[in-house]
C-alpha positions as YAML, in Angstrom:
chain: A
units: angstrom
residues:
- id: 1
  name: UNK
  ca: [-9.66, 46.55, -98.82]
- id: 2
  name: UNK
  ca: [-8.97, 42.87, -97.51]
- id: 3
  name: UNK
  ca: [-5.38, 41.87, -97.53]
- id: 4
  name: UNK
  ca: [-4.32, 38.27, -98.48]
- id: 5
  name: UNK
  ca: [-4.07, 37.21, -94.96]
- id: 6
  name: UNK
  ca: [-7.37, 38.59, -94.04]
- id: 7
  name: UNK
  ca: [-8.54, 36.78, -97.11]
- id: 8
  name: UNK
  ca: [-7.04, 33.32, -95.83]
- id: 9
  name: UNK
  ca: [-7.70, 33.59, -92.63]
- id: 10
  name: UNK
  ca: [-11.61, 34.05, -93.49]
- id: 11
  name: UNK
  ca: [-11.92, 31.51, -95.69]
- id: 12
  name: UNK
  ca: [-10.28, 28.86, -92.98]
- id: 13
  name: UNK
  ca: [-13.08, 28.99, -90.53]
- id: 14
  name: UNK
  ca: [-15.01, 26.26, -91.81]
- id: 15
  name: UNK
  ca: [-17.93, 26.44, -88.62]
- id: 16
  name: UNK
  ca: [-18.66, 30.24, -89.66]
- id: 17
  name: UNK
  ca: [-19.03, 29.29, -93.33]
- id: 18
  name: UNK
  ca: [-21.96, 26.44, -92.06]
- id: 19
  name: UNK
  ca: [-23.85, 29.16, -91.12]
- id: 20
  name: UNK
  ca: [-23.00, 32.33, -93.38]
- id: 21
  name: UNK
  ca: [-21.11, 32.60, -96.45]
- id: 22
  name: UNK
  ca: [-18.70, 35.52, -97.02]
- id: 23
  name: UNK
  ca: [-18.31, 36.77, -100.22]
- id: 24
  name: UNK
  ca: [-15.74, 38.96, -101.50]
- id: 25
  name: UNK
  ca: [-17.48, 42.55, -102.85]
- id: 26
  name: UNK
  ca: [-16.53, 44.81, -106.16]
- id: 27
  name: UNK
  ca: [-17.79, 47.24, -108.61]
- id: 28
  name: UNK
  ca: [-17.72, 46.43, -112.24]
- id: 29
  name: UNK
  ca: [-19.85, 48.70, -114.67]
- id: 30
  name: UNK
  ca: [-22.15, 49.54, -111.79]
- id: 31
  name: UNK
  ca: [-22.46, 46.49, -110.86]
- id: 32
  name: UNK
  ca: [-22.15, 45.30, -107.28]
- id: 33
  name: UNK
  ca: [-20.71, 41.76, -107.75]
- id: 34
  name: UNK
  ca: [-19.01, 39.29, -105.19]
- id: 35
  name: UNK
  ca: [-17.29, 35.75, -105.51]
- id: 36
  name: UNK
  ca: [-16.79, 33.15, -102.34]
- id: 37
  name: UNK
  ca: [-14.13, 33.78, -100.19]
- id: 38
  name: UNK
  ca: [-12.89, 30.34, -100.28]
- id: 39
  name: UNK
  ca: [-12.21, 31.05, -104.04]
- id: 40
  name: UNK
  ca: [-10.19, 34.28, -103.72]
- id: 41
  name: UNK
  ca: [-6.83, 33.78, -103.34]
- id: 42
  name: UNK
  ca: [-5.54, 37.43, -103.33]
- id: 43
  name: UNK
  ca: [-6.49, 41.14, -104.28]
- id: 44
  name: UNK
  ca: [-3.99, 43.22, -106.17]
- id: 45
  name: UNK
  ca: [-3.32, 46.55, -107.79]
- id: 46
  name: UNK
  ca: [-3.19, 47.19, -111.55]
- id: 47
  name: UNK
  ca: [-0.53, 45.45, -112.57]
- id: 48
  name: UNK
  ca: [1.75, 45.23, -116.25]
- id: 49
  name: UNK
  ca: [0.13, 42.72, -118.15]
- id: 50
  name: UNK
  ca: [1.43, 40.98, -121.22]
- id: 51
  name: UNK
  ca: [-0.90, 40.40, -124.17]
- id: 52
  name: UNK
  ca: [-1.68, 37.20, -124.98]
- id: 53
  name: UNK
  ca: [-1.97, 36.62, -129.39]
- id: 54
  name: UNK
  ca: [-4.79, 34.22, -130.16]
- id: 55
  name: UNK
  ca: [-6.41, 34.17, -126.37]
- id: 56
  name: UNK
  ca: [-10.17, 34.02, -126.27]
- id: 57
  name: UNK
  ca: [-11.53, 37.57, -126.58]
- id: 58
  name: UNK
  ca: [-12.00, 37.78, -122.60]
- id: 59
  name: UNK
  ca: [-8.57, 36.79, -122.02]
- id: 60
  name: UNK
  ca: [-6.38, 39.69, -122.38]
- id: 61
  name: UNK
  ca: [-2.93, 38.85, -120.80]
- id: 62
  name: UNK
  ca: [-1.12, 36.79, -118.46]
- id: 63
  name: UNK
  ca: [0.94, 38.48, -115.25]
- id: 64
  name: UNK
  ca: [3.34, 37.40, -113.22]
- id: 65
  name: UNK
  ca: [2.62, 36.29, -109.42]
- id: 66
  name: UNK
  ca: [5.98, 35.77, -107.45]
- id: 67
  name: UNK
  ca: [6.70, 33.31, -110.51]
- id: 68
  name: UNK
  ca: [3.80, 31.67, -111.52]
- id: 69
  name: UNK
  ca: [2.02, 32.90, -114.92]
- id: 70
  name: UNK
  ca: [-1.68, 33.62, -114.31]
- id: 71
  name: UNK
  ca: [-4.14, 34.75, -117.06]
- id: 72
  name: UNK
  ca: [-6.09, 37.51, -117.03]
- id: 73
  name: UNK
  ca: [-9.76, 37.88, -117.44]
- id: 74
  name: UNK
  ca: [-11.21, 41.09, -118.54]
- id: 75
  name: UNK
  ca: [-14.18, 40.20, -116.35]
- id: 76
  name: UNK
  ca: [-16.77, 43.04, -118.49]
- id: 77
  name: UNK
  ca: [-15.69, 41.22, -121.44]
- id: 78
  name: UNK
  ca: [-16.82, 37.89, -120.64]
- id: 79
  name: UNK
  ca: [-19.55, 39.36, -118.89]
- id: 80
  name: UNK
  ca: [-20.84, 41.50, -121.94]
- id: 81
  name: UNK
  ca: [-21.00, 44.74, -119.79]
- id: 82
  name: UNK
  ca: [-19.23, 47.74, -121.29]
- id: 83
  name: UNK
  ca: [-15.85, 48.51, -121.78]
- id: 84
  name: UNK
  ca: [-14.36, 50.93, -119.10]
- id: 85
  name: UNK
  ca: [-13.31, 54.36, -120.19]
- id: 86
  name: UNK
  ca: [-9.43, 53.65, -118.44]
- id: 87
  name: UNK
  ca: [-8.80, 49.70, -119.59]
- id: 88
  name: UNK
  ca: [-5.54, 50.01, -117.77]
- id: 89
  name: UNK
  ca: [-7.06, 51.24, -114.46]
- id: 90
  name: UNK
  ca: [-8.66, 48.62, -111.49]
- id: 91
  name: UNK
  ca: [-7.56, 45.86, -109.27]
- id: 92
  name: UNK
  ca: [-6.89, 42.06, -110.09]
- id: 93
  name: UNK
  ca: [-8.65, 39.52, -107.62]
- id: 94
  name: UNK
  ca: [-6.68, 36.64, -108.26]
- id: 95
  name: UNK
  ca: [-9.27, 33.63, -108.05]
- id: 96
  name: UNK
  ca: [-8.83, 29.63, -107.71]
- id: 97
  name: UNK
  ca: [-11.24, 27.63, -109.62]
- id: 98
  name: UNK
  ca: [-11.37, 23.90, -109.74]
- id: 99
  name: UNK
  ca: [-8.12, 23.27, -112.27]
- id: 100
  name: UNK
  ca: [-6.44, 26.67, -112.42]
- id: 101
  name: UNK
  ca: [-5.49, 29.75, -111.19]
- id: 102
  name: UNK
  ca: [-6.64, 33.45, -112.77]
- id: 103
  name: UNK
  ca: [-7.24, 36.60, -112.26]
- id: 104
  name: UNK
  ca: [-10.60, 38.44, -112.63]
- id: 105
  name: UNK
  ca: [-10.15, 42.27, -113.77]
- id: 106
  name: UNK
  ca: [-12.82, 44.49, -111.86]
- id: 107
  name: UNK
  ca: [-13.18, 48.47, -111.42]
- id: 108
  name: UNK
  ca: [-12.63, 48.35, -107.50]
- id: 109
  name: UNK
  ca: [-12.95, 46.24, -104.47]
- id: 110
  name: UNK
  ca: [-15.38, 46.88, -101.84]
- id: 111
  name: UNK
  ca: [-15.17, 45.07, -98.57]
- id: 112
  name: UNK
  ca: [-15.86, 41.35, -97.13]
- id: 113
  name: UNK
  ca: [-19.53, 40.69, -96.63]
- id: 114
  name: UNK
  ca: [-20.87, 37.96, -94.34]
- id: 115
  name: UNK
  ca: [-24.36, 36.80, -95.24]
- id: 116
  name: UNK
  ca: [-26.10, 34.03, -93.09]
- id: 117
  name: UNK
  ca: [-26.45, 30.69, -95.56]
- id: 118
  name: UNK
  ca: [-30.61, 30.82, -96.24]
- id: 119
  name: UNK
  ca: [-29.96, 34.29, -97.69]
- id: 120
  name: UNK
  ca: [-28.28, 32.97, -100.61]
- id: 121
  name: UNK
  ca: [-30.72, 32.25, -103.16]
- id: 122
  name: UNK
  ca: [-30.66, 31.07, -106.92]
- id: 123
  name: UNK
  ca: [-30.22, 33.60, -109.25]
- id: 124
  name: UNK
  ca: [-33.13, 35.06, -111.07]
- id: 125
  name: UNK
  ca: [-32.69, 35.60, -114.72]
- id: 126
  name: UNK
  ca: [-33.03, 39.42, -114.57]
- id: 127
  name: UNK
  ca: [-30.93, 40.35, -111.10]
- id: 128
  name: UNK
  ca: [-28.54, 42.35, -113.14]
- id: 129
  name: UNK
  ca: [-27.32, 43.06, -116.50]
- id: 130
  name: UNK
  ca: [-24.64, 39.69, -116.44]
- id: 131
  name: UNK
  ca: [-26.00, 36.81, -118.09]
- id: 132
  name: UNK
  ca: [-27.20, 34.09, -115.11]
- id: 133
  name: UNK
  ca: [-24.92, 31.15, -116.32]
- id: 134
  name: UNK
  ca: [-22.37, 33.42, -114.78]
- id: 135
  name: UNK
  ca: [-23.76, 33.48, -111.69]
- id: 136
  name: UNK
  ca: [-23.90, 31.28, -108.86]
- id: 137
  name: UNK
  ca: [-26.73, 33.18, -106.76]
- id: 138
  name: UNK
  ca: [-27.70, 36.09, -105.23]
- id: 139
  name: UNK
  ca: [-27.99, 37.89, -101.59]
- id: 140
  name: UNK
  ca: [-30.37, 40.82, -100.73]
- id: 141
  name: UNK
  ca: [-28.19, 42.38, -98.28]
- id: 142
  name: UNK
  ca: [-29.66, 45.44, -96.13]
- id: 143
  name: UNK
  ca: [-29.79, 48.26, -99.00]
- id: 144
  name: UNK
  ca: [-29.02, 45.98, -102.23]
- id: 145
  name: UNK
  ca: [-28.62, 42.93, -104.51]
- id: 146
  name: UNK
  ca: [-25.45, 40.81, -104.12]
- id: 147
  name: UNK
  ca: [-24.99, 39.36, -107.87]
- id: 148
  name: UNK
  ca: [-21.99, 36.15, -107.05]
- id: 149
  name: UNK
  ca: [-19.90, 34.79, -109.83]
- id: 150
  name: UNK
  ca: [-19.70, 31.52, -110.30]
- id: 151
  name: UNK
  ca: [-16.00, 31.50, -110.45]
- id: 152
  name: UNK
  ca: [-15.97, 28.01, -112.66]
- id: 153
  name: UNK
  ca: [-17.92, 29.24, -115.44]
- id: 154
  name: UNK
  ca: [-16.10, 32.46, -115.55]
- id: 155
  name: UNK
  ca: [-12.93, 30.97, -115.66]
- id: 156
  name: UNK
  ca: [-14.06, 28.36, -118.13]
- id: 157
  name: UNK
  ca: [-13.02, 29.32, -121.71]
- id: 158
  name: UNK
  ca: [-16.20, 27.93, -123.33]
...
């Protein structure tokens, strides 16, 4: 699993991201998602979260980051996929998109995948069972599909 520094010191190398993108990797519903590097700020363990009363549906509670109050995204939710048998199970990957901070709930993190830039295509409607407004494209890497989040419209609480 990457560590926050790993994560930072990735997403600083701005002549390896001309040519390849890296994209964080995780599981969610047996899905094999991923989200830019440059977006992820850190990856964390289940942590206590504190419900939320009135938050959008996909919004399930706010934690508590060395101080600063972050939302939480039950990422299935807003994605439509199923709820997980264990809710309170998984890891946070705490994302920045363009005006705030959250953090995405997924079943488990995978790895750090590099993936040269005319690789990443559009997304076709039917690359996986999340809805393509979510995503931002799509890799085929050597035995599968990369579905990537577009972290902005995830966030967004339209």
């Amino acid at each position: 699993m990457a560590s926050p520094q790993n994560l930072a010191a990735n997403a600083a190398n701005p002549a390896a991201r001309d040519q390849h993108r890296q994209f964080v990797t995780f599981q969610l519903g047996g899905e094999f998602l991923g989200i830019d590097i440059a977006r992820a700020q850190e990856i964390l363990p289940a942590q206590a979260i504190t419900p939320v009363p009135l938050a959008a549906s996909h919004i399930v509670g706010l934690i508590s980051l060395r101080g600063q109050i972050i939302a939480v995204v039950n990422l299935r939710r807003r994605l439509g996929l199923p709820a997980a048998a264990d809710e309170g199970g998984g890891h946070h990957i705490v994302v920045r998109a363009e005006s705030s901070i959250a953090s995405l709930l997924v079943d488990s993190v995978s790895d750090i995948v590099d993936v040269p830039a005319g690789k990443f295509l559009p997304p076709p409607e039917t690359v996986s069972r999340v809805n393509a407004r979510y995503l931002d494209g799509v890799c085929q890497l050597e035995r599968r599909i990369l579905a990537v989040l577009d972290v902005d419209a995830v966030i967004d609480a339209g």
